[in-house]
C-alpha positions in Angstrom: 64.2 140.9 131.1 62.2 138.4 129.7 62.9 136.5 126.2 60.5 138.0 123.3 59.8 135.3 121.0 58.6 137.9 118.0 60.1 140.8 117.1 58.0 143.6 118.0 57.4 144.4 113.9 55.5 141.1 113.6 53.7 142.2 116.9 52.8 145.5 115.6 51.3 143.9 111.8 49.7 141.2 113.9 48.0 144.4 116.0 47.0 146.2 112.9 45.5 143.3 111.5 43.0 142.6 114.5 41.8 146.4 114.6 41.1 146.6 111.1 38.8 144.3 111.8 40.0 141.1 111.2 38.7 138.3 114.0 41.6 137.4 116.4 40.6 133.7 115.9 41.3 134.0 112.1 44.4 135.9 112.6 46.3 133.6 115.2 44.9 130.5 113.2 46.8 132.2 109.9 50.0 133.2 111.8 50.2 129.6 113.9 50.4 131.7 117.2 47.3 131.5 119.9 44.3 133.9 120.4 45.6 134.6 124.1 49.1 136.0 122.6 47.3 138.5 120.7 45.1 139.3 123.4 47.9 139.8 125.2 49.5 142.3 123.1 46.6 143.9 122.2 46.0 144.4 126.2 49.7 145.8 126.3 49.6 147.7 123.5 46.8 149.9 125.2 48.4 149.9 128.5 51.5 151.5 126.3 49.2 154.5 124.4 48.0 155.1 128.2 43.6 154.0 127.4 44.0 151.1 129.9 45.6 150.9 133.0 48.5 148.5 133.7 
């Protein structure tokens, strides 16, 4: 398995931010991580609930 550099909690609030609306740009800027790593997630996160394929 690969290293995790966040716990998924942090993941998850950074997740809830973006879809209550909140720009991805302003919320990576605000946490010091990069638009792509929440793009990521956010990609995972609806492969996991099953409304994108993976």
């Amino acid at each position: 398995m690969g290293r995790r550099g966040y716990p998924a909690e942090f993941r998850r609030k950074v997740l809830d931010l973006v879809e209550s609306g909140r720009p991805v740009a302003d919320v990576a800027k605000a946490l010091g991580i990069s638009d792509q790593t929440i793009h990521t997630w956010r990609r995972q996160d609806r492969i996991d609930k099953g409304l994108e394929p993976g």
